[in-house]
C-alpha positions as CSV (number, residue, x, y, z in Angstrom):
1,X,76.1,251.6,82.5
2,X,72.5,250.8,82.3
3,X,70.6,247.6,84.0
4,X,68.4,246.1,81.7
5,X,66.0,242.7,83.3
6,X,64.2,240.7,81.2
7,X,62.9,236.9,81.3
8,X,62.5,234.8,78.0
9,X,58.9,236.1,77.1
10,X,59.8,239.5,77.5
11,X,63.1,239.4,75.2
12,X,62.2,241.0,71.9
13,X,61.5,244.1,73.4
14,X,64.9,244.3,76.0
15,X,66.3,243.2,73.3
16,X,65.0,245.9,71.4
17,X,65.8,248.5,74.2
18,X,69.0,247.8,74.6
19,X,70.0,248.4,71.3
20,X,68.5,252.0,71.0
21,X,70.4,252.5,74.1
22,X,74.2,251.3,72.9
23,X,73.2,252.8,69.5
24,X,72.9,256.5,71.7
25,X,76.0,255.3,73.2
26,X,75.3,253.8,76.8
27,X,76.6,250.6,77.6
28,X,74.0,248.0,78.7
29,X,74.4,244.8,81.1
30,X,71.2,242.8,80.7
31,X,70.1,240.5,83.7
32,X,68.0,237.4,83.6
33,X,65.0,238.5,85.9
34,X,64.7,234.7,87.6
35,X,66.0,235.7,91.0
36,X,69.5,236.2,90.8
37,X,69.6,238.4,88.6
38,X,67.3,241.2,90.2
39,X,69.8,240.3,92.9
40,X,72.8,240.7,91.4
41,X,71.3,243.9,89.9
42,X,70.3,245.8,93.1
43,X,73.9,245.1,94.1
44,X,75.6,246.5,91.5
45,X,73.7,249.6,91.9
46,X,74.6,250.1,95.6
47,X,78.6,249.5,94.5
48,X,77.9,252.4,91.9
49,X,78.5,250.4,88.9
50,X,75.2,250.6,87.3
51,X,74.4,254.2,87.1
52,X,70.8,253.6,85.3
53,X,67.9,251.0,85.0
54,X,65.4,250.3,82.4
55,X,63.4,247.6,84.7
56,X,61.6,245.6,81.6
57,X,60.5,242.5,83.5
58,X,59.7,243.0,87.3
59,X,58.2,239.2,87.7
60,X,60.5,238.8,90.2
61,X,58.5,240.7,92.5
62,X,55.2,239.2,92.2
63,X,56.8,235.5,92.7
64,X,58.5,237.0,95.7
65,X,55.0,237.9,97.1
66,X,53.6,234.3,96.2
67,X,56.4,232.2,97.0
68,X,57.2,230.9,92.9
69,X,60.8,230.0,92.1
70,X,62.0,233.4,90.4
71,X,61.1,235.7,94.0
72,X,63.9,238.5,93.6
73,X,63.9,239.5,97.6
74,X,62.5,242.1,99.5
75,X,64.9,244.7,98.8
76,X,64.1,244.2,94.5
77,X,62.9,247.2,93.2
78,X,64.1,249.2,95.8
79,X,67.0,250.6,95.5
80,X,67.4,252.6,92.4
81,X,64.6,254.9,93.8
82,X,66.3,255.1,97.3
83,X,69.5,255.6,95.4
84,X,68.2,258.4,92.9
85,X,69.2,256.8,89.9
86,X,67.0,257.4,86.6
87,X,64.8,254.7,85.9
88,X,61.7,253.6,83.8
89,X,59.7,250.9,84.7
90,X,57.6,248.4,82.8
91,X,55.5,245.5,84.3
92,X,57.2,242.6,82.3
93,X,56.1,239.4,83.0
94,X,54.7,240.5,86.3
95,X,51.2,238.3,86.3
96,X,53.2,235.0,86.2
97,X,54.2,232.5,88.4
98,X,57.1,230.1,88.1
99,X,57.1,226.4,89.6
100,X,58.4,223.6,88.1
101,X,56.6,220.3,86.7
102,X,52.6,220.9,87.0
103,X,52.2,218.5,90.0
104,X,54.9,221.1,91.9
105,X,51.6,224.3,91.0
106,X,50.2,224.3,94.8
107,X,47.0,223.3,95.5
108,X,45.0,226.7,95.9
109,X,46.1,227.7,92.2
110,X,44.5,223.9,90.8
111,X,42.0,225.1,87.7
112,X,44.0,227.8,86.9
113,X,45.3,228.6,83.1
114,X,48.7,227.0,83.3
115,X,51.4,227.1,80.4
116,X,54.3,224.7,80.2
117,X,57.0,227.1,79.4
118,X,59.5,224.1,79.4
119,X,59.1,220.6,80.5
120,X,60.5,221.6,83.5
121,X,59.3,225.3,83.9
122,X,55.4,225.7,84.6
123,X,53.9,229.6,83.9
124,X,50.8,230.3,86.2
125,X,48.5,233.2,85.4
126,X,47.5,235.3,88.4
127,X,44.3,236.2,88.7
128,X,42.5,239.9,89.2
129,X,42.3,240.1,92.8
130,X,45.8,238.7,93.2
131,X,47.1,241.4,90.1
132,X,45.8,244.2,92.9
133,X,47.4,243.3,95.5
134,X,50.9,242.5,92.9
135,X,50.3,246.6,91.7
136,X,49.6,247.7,95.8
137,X,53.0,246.1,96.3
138,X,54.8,247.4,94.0
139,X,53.7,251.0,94.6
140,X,55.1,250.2,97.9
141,X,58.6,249.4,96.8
142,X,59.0,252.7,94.8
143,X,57.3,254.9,97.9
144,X,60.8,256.2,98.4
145,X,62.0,256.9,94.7
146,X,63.8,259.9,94.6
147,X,63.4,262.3,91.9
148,X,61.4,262.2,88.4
149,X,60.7,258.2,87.9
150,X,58.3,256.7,84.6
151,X,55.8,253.7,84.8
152,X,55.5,252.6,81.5
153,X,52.7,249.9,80.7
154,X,51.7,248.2,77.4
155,X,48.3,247.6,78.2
156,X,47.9,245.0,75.1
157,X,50.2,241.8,77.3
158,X,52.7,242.2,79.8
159,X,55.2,239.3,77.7
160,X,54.4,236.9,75.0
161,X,52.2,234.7,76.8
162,X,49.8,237.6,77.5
163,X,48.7,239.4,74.2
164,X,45.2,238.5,72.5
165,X,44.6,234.8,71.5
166,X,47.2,233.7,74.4
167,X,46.4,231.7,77.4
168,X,47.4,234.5,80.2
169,X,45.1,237.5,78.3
170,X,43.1,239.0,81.4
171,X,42.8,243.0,80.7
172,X,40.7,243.1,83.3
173,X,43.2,241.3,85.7
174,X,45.9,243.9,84.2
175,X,43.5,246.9,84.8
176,X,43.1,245.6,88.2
177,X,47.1,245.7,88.6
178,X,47.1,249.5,87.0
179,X,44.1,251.3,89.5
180,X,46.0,249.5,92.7
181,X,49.6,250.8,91.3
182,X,48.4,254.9,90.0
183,X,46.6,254.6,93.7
184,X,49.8,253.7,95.9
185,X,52.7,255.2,93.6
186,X,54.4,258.2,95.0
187,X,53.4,261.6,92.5
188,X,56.8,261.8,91.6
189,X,56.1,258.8,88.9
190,X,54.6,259.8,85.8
191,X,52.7,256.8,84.5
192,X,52.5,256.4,80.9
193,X,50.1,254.0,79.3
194,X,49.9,252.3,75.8
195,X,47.9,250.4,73.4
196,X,50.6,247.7,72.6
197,X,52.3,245.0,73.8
198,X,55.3,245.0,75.9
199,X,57.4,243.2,72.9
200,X,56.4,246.0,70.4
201,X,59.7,247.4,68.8
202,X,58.0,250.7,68.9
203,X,57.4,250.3,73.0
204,X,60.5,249.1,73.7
205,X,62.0,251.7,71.7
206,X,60.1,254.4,73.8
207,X,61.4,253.2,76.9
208,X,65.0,253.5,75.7
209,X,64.0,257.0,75.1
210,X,62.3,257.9,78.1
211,X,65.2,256.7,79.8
212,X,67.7,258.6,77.7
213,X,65.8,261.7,78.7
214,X,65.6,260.9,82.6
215,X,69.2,260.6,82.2
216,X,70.1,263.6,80.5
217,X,67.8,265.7,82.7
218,X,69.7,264.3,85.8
219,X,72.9,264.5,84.0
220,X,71.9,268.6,83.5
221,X,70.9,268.9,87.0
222,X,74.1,267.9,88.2
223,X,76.0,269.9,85.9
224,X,73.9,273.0,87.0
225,X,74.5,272.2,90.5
226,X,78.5,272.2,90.1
């Protein structure tokens, strides 16, 4: 069973991922990456049920580090590495901030691009120096990843809202979030860039891939081991 997270401007490509992966015959249980569902995702991995993780949309994380609405905890991204279990990575949605109604944005973030995502639901682009820091962190969390683990980044927009002639395009802000991450990630990670966008069929269907292959490498291993 693989773990699949995505948030609304990320779903094309999960979408997209997860049906290369049931069409190579894995099951798939996608999770809604707004805090309980990185949550409920880590768990499952620790009970043994989810056996592999295609992490699509790691926003959670960054709204932890910033106190927005969808923070996922301090054990997200965590535990498949810990636990072993073949994963590839992608920095979905990870520059934006969740609050609710515009006059709920705190008051150090005023001026900044903001996108109503719902009437309810306020998006908040972060901003280079703050992408750093987001990409230090989450090299952090993956310090004790066990095994063969892939980084894969669309360097064209992190979700919908991000691609050219969107209000939260920043390359430089992403580039910023890429140096700090290849600085702090353990070399067991193999960091793959590429010039698309994170809702790209073709990306998405790469990641399934990648996956596949971490999977049947680890599946081989074991076998040899017996």
């Amino acid at each position: 069973l693989v773990g699949i997270t995505t948030v609304g401007i990320t779903t094309q490509g999960a979408m997209k991922a997860a049906e290369v992966l049931e069409a190579e015959g894995y099951e798939t249980i996608v999770f809604h990456a707004i805090g309980p569902g990185g949550r409920a995702m880590e768990q499952m991995m620790k009970e043994g049920i989810i056996g592999a993780v295609l992490d699509y949309s790691i926003i959670e994380v960054s709204n932890e580090m910033y106190h927005a609405l969808l923070a996922g905890g301090a054990e997200r991204l965590t535990t498949a590495g810990e636990l072993g279990l073949p994963q590839v990575i992608c920095p979905g949605a990870v520059e934006v901030l969740v609050f609710n109604e515009p006059e709920t944005v705190p008051e150090r973030y005023r001026g900044r691009t903001l996108i109503r995502h719902s009437p309810k639901i306020t998006d908040l682009r972060l901003n280079r120096e703050e992408m750093a820091e987001v990409g230090r962190e989450v090299a952090r969390r993956l310090q004790h990843t066990r095994g063969e683990a892939i980084f894969l980044i669309p360097t064209a927009g992190y979700d919908s809202y991000a691609v050219a002639g969107q209000g939260f395009h920043d390359p430089e802000a992403d580039a910023a979030f890429v140096a700090a991450l290849k600085e702090g990630l353990p070399p067991n990670f193999r960091v793959i860039e590429r010039d698309t966008h994170i809702e790209d069929p073709a990306f998405a269907t790469e990641a399934a891939h990648l996956l596949i292959g971490l999977i049947q490498q680890r599946s081989s291993m074991d076998t040899s081991a017996e």
